[in-house]
Residue, then its C-alpha position, 0 to 999 in steps of 0.5 A: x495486489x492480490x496473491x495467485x496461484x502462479x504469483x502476485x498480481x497487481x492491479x491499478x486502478x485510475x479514478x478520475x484521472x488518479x492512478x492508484x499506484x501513483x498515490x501509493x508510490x508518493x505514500x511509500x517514498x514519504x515513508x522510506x524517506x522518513x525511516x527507510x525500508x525498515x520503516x516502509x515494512x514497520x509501518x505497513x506491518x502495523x496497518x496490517x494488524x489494526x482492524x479493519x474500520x466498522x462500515x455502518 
């Protein structure tokens, strides 16, 4: 997902037959399920503010 000038533009990406939006869809509905939409939002709140991991 990528923020534009004329709106959001999403991207999907298929790898060897997995569609990326498919993964994320079963991550985020494993989230709601567990703590709703506040919890979905929590959690992608919190990744959002970790650090990115150190590539060497």
């Amino acid at each position: 997902m990528m923020k534009a000038a004329g709106g959001w533009k999403i991207y999907d990406v298929n790898v060897l037959g997995v569609w990326l939006v498919e993964t994320y869809r079963t991550q985020f509905a494993q989230e709601v399920s567990a703590g709703g939409i506040e919890g979905l939002i929590r959690s992608l709140s919190e990744k959002n503010r970790q650090p990115p991991p150190n590539k060497s």
